[in-house]
N, C-alpha and C positions, 0 to 999 in steps of 0.2 A: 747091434748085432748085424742089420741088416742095412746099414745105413738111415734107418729111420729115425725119425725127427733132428739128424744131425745137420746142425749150420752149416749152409752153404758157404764159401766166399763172397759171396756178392750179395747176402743179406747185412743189413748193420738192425742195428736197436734203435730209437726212436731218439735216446740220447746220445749216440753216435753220430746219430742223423743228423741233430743239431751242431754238437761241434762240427761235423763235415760242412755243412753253412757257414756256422763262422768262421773258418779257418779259409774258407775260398770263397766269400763271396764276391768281393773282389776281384776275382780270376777269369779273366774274358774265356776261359774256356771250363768256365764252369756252370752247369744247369741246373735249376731242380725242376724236374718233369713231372709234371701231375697228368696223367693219366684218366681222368676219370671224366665224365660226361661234361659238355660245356655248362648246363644247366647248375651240376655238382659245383663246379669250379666256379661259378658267380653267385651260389652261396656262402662259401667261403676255402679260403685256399692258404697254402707257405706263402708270405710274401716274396714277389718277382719268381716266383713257378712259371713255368710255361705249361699251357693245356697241350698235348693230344691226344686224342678220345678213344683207348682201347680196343673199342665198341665197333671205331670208325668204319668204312672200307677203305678208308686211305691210309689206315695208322702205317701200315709198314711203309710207304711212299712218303707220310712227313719223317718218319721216324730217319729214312733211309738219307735225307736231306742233311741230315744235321751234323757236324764233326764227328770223324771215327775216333780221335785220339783226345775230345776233352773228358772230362768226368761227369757223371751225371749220376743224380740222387733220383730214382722215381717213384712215384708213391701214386696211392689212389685209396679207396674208403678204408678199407682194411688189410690191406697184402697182397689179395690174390691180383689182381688185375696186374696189378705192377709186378708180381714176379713173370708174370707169361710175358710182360713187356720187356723186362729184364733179360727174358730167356731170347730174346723174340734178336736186342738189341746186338746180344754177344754173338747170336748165329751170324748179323748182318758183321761182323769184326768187329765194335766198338771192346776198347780193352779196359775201359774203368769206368765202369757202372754199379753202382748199388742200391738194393729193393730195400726201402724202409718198411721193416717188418710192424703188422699192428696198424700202417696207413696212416690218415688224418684223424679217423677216432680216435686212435691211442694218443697221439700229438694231444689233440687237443684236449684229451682227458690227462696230459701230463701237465698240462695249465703252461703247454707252448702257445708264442704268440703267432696267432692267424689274423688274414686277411678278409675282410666281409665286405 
């Protein structure tokens, strides 16, 4: 009715997520961004993720570093973090980015391969 609970574009599914990996992992202008605390990410992580820490005070300054025109997947425990990063990324003009909804619990509760 009111917009509520309706998919954004720049949300994918967890299994989106994945084929969005395999399909470019390969692709020098391609990232997956983990988001979440360095602590988090040396527990376990997507393999070749790159950390920067939501949290940080510098995220908008690494964030702002990185190509405006590759594509990037970013995730963090469960959704949120990564869609304020998501949101955070499209204000700075990056034009293809998307939040994996669900984060690394859903991942890893979908018996995707992680890094430990």
């Amino acid at each position: 009715m009111f917009g509520y609970g309706k998919k954004k574009d720049y949300d994918i599914n967890i299994l989106d997520a994945y084929d969005l990996i395999v399909e470019n992992q390969s692709k020098p202008k391609f990232m997956i961004l983990d988001v979440r605390t360095p602590q988090e990410f040396a527990e376990s992580r997507i393999e070749n993720a790159k950390n920067i820490d939501y949290n940080s005070n510098t995220f908008k300054n690494e964030v702002s570093k990185l190509e405006r025109d590759g594509k990037y997947l970013v995730y963090c425990r469960s959704g949120m973090r990564s869609l304020n990063a998501t949101k955070i990324m499209m204000d700075l003009g990056f034009t293809d980015v998307k939040n994996m909804e669900g984060g690394i619990t859903k991942w890893i509760n979908k018996g995707l391969p992680i890094k430990v």
